[in-house]
The first five atom37 places (N, CA, C, CB, O) and aatype in JSON, in Angstrom:
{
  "aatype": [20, 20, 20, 20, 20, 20, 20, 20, 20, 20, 20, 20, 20, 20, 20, 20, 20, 20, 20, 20, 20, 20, 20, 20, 20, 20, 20, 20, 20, 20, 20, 20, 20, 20, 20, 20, 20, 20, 20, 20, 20, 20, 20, 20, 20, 20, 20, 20, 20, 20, 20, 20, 20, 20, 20, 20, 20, 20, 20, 20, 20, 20, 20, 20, 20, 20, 20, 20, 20, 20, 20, 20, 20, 20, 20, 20, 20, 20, 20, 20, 20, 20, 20, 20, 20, 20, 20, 20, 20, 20, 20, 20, 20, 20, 20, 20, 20, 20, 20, 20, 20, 20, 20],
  "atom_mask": [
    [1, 1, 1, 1, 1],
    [1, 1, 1, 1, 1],
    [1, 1, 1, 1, 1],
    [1, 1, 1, 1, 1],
    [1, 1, 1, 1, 1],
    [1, 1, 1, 1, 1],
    [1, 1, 1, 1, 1],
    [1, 1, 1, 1, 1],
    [1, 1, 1, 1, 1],
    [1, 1, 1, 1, 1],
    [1, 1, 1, 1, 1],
    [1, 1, 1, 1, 1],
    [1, 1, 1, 1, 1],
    [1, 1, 1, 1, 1],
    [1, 1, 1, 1, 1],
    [1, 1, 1, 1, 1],
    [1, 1, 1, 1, 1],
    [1, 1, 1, 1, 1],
    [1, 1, 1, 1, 1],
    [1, 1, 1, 1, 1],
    [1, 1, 1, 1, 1],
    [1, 1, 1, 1, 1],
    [1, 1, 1, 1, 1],
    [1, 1, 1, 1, 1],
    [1, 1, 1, 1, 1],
    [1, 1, 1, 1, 1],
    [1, 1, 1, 1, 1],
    [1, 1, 1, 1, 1],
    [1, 1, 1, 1, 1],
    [1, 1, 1, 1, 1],
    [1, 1, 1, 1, 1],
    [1, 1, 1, 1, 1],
    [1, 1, 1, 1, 1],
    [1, 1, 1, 1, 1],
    [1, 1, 1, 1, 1],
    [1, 1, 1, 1, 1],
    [1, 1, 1, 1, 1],
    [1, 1, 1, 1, 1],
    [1, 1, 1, 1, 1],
    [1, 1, 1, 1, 1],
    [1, 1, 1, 1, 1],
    [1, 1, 1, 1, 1],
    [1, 1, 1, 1, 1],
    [1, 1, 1, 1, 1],
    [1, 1, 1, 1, 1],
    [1, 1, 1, 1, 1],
    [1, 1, 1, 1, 1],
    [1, 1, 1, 1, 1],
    [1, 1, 1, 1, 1],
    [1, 1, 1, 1, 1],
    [1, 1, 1, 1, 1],
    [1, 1, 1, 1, 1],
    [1, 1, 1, 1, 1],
    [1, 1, 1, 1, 1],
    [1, 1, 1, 1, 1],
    [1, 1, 1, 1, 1],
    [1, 1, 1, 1, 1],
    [1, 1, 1, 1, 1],
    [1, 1, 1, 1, 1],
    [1, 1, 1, 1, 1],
    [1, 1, 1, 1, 1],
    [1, 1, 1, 1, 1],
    [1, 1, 1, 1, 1],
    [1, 1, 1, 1, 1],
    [1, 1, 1, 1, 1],
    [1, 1, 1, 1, 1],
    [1, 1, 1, 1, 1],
    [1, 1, 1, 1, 1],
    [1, 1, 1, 1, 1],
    [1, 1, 1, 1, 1],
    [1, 1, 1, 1, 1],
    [1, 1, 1, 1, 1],
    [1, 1, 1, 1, 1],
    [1, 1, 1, 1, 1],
    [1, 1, 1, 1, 1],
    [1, 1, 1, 1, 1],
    [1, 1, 1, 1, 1],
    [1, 1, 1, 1, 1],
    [1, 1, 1, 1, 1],
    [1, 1, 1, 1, 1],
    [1, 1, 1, 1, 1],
    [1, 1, 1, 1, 1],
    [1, 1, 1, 1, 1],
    [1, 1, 1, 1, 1],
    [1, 1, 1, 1, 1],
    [1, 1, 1, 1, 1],
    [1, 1, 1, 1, 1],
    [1, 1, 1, 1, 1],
    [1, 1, 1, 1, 1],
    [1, 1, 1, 1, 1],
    [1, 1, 1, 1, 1],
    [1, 1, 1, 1, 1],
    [1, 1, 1, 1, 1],
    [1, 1, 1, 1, 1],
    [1, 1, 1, 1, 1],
    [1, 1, 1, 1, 1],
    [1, 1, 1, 1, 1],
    [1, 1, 1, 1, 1],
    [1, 1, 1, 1, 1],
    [1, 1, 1, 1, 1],
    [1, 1, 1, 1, 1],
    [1, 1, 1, 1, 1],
    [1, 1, 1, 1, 1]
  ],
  "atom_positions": [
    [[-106.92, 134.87, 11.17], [-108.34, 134.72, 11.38], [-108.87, 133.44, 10.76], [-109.08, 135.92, 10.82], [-109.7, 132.68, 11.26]],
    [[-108.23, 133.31, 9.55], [-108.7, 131.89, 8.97], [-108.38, 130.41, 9.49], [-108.2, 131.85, 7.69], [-108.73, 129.34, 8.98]],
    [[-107.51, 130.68, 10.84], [-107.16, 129.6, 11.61], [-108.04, 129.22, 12.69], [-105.99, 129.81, 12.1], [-108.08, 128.03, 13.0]],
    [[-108.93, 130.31, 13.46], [-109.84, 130.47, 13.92], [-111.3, 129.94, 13.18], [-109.65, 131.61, 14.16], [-112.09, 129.15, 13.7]],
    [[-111.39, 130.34, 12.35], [-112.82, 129.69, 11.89], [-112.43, 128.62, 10.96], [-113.9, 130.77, 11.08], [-113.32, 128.37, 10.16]],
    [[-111.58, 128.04, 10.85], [-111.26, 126.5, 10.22], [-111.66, 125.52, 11.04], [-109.77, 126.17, 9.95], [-112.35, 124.59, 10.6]],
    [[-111.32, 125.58, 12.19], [-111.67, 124.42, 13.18], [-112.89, 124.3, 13.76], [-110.88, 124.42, 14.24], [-113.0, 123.21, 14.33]],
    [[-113.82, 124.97, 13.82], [-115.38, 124.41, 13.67], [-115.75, 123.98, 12.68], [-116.36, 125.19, 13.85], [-116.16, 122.85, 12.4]],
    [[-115.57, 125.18, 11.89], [-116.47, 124.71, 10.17], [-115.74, 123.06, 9.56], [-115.89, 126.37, 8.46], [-116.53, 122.3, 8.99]],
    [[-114.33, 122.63, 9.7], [-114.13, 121.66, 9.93], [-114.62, 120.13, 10.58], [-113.57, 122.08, 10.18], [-114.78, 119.03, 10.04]],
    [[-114.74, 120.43, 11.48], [-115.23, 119.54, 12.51], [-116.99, 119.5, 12.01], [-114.84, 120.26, 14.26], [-117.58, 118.46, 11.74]],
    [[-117.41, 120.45, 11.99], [-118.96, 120.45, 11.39], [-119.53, 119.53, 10.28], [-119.22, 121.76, 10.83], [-120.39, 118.64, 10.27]],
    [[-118.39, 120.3, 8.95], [-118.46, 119.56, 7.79], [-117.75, 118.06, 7.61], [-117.95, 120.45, 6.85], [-117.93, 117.42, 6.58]],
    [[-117.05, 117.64, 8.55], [-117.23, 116.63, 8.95], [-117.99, 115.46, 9.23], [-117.03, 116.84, 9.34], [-118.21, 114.47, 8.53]],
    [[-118.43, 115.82, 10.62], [-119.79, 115.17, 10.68], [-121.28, 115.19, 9.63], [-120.15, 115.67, 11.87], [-122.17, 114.34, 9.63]],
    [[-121.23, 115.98, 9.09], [-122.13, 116.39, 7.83], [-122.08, 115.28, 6.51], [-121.53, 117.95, 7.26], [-123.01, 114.76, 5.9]],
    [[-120.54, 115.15, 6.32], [-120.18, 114.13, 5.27], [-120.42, 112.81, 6.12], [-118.52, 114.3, 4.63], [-121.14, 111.87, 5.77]],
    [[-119.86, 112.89, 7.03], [-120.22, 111.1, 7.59], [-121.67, 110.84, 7.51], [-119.83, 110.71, 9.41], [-122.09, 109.9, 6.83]],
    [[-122.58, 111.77, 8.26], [-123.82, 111.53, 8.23], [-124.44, 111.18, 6.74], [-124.39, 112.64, 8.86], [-125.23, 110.26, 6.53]],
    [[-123.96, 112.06, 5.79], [-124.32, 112.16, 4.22], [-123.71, 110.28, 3.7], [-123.11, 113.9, 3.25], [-124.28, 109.48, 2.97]],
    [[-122.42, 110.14, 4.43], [-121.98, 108.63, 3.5], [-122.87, 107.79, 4.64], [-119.77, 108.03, 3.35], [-122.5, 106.64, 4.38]],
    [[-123.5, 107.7, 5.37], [-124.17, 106.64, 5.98], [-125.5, 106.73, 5.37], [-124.18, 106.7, 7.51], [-125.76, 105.6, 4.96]],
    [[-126.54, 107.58, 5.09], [-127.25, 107.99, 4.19], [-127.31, 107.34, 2.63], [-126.92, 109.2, 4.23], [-128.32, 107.0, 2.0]],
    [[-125.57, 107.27, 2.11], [-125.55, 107.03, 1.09], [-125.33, 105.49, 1.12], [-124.74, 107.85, 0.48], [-125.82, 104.83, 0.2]],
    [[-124.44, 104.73, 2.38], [-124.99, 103.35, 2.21], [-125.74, 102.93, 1.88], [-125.13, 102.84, 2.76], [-125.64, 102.17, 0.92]],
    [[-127.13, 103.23, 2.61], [-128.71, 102.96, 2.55], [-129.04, 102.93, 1.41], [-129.62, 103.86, 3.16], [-129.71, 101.99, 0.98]],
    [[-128.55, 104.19, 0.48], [-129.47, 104.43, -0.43], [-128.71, 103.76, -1.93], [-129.84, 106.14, -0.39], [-129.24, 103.52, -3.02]],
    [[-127.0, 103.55, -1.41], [-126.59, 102.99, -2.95], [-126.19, 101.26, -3.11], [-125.08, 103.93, -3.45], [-126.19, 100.59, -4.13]],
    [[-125.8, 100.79, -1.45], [-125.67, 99.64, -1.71], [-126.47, 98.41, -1.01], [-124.51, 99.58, -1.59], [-126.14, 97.27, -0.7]],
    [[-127.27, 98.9, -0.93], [-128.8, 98.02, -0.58], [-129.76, 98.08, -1.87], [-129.79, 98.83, 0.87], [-130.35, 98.99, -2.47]],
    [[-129.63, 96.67, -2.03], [-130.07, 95.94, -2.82], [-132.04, 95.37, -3.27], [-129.17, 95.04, -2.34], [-132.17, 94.24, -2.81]],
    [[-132.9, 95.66, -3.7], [-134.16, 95.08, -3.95], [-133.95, 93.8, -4.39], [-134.96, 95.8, -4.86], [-133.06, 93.54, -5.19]],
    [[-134.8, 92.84, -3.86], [-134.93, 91.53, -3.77], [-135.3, 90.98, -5.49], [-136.14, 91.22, -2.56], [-135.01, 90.02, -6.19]],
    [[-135.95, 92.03, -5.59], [-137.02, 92.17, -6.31], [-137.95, 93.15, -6.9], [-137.48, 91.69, -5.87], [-137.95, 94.33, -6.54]],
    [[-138.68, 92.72, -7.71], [-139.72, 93.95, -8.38], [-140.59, 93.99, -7.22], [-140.68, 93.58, -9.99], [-140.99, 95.06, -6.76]],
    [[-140.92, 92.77, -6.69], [-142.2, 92.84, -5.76], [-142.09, 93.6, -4.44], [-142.63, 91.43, -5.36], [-142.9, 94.27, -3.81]],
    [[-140.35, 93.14, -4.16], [-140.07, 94.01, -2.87], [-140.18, 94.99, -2.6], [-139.26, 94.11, -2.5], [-139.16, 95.66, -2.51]],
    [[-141.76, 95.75, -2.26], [-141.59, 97.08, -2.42], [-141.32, 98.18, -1.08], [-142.79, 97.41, -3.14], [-141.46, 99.38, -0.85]],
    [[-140.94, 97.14, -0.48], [-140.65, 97.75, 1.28], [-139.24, 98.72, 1.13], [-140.2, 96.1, 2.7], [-138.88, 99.81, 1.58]],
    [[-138.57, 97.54, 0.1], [-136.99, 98.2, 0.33], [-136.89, 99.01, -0.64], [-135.66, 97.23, 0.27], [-136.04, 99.9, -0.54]],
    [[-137.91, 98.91, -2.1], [-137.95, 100.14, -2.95], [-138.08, 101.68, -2.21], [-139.2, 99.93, -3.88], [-137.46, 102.71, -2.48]],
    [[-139.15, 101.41, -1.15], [-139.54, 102.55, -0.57], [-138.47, 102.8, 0.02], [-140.65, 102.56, 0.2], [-137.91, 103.74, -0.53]],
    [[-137.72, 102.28, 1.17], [-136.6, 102.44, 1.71], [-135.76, 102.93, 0.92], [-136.19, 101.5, 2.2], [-135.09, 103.84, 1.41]],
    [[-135.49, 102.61, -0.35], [-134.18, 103.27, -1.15], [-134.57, 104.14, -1.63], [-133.44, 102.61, -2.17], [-133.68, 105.0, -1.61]],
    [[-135.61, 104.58, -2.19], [-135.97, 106.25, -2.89], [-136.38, 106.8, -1.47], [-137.56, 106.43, -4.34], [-136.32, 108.03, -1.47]],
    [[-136.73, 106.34, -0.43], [-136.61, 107.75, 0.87], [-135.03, 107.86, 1.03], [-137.44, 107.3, 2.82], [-134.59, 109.0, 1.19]],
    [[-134.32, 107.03, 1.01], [-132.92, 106.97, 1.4], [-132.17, 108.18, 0.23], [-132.29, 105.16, 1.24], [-131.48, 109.17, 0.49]],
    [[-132.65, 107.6, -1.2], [-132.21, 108.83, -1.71], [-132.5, 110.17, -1.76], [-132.16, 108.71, -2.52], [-131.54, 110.91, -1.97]],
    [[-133.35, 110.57, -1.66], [-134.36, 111.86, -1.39], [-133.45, 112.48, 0.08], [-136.43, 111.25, -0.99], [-132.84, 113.55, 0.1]],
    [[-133.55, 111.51, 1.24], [-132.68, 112.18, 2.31], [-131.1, 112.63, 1.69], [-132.51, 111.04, 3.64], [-130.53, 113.7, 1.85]],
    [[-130.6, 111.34, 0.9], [-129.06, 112.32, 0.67], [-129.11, 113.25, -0.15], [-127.82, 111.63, 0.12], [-128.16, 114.03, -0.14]],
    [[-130.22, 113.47, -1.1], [-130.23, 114.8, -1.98], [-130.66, 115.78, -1.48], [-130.88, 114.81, -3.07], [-130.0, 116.73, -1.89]],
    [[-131.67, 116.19, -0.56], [-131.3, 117.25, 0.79], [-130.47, 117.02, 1.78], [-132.32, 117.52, 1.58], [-130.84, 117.5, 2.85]],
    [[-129.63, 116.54, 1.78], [-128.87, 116.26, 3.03], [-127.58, 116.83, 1.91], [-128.9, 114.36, 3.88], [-126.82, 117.75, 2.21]],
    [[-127.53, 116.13, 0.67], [-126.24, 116.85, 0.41], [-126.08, 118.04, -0.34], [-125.46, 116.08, -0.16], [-125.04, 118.27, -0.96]],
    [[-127.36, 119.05, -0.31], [-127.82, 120.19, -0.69], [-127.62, 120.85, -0.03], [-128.77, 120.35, -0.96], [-127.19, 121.89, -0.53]],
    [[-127.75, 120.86, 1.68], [-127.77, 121.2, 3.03], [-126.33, 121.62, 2.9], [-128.21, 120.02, 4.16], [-125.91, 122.77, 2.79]],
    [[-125.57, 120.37, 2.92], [-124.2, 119.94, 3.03], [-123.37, 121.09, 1.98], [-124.05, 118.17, 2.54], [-122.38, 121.73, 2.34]],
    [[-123.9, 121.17, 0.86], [-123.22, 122.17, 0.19], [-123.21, 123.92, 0.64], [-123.8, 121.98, -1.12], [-122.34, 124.76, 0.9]],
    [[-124.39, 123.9, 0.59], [-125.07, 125.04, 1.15], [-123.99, 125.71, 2.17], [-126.49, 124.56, 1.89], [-123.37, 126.78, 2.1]],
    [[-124.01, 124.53, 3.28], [-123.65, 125.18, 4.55], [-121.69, 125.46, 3.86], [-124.04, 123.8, 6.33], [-121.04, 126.49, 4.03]],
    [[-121.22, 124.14, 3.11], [-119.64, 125.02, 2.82], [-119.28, 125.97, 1.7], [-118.52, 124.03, 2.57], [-118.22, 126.38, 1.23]],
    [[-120.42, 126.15, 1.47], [-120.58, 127.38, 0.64], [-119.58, 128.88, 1.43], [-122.51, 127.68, 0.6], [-118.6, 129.48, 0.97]],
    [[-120.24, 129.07, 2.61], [-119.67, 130.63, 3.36], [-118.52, 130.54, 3.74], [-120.34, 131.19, 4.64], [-117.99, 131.62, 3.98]],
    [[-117.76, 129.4, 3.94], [-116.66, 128.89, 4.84], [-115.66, 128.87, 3.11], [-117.09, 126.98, 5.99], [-114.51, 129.28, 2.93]],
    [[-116.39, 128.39, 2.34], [-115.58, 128.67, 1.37], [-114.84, 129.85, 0.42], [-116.02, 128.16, 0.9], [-113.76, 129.96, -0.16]],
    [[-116.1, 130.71, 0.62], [-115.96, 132.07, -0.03], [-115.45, 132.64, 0.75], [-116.97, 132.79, -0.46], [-115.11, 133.65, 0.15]],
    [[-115.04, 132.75, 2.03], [-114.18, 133.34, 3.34], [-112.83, 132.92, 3.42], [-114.77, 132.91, 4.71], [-112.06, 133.21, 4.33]],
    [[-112.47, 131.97, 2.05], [-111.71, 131.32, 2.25], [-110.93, 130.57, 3.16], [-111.44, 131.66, 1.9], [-109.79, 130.14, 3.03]],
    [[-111.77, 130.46, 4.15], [-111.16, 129.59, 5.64], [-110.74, 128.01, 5.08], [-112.7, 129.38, 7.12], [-109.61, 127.56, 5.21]],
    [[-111.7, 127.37, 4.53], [-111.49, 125.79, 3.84], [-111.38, 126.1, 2.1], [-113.15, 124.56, 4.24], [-111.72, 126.94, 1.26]],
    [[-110.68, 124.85, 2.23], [-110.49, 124.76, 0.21], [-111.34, 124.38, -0.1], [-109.47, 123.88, -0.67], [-112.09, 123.62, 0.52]],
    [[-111.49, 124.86, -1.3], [-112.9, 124.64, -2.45], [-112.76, 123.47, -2.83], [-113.05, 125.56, -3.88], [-113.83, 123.4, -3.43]],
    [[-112.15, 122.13, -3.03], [-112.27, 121.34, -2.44], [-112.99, 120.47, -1.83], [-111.96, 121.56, -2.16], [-113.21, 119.36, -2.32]],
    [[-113.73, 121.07, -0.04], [-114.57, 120.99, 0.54], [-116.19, 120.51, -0.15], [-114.37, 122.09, 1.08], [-117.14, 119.8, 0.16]],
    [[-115.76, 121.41, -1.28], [-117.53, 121.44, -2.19], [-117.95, 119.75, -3.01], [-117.4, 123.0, -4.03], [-118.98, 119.16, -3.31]],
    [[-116.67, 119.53, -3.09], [-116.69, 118.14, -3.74], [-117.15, 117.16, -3.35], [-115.76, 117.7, -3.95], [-117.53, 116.4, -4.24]],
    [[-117.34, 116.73, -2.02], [-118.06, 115.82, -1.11], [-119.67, 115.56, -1.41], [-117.88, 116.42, 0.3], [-120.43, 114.73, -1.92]],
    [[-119.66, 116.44, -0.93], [-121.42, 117.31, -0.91], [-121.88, 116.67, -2.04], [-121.62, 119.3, -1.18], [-122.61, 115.68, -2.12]],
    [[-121.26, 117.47, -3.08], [-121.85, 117.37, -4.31], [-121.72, 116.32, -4.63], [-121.53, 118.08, -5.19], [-122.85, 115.91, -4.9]],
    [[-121.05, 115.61, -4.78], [-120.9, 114.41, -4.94], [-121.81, 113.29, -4.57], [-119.95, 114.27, -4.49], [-122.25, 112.55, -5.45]],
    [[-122.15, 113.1, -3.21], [-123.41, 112.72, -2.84], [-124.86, 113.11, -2.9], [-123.27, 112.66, -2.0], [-125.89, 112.47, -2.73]],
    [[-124.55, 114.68, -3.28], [-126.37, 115.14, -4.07], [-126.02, 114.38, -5.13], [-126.95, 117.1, -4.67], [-126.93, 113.56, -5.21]],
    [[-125.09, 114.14, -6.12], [-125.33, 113.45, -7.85], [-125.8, 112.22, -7.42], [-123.8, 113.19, -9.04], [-126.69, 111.6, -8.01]],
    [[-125.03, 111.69, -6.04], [-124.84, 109.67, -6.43], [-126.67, 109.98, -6.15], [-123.48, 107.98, -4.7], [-127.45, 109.61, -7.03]],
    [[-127.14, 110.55, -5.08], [-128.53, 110.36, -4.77], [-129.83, 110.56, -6.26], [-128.74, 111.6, -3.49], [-130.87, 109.97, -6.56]],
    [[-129.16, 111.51, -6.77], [-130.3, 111.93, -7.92], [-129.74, 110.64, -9.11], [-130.1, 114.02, -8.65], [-130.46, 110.17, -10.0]],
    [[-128.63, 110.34, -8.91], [-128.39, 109.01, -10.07], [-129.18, 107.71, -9.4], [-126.43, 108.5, -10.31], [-129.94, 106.99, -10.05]],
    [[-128.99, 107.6, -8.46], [-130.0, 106.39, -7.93], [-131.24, 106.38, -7.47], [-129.6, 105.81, -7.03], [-131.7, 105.35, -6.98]],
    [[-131.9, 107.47, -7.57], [-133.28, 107.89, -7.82], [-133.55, 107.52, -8.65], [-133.66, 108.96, -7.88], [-134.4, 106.64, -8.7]],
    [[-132.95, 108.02, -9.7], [-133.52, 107.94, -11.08], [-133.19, 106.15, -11.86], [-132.63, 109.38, -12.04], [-133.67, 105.54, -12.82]],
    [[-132.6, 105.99, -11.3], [-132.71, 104.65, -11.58], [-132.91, 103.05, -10.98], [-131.93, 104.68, -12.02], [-132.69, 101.91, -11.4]],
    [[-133.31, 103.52, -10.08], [-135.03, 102.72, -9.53], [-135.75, 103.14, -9.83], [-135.62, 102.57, -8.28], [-136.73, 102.4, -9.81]],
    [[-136.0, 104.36, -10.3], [-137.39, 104.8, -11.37], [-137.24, 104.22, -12.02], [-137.73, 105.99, -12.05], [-138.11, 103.36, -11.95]],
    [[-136.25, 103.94, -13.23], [-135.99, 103.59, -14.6], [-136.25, 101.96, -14.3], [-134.34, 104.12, -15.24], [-137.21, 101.42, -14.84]],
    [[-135.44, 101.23, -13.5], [-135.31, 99.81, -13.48], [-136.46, 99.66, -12.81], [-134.07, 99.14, -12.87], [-137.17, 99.43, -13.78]],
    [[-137.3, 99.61, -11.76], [-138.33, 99.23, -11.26], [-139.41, 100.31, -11.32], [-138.04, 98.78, -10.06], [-139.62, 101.15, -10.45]],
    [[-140.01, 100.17, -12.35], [-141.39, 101.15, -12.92], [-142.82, 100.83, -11.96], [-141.85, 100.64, -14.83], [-143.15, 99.66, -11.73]],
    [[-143.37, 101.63, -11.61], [-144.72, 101.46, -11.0], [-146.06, 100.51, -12.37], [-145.25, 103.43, -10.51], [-146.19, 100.58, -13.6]],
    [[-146.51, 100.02, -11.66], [-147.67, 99.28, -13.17], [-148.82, 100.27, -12.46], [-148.28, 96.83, -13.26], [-148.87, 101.11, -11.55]],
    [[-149.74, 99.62, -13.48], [-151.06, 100.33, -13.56], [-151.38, 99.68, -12.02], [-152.24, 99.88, -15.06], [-150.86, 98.65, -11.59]],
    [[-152.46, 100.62, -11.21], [-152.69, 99.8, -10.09], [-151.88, 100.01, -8.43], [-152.32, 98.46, -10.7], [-152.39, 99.89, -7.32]],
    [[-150.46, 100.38, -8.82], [-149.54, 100.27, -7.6], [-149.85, 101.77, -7.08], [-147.76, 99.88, -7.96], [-149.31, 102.2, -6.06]]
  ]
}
């Protein structure tokens, strides 16, 4: 039975992680010009915010596939991995580029 439900949940969580590392391009190796640049600030804290629900989602969903033991636990490492990189680079464009009085 576990050969049977491997090959969707596979193929699913798949596309899930690709979508999650293209997400995480955006959000870890794109660069601000600047303090002033605040187009691409915005761009990178929406970028991170999408991979930290996206890789919340992402966990979530290999959560059942895991406890069914169809895929290795394993699987969970991805996910999570990209919810941390997102909440680490949130937090630090907060930290490195601070809002002033005014913005």
């Amino acid at each position: 039975m576990t050969g049977q439900l491997r090959g969707p949940w596979v193929v699913t969580l798949v596309f899930a992680n690709l979508f999650n590392a293209y997400i995480a391009y955006g959000a870890l190796l794109i660069p601000p010009q600047g303090i002033w640049d605040e187009n691409t600030l915005t761009d990178i804290e929406l970028a991170s915010w999408l991979l930290i629900v996206s890789g919340a989602l992402t966990a979530l969903l290999t959560v059942s596939p895991v406890s069914r033991r169809a895929i290795s636990r394993w699987w969970l490492a991805l996910p999570l991995l990209f919810l941390a990189a997102g909440v680490a680079r949130l937090q630090s464009i907060v930290y490195a580029y601070p809002m002033g009085p005014g913005d």
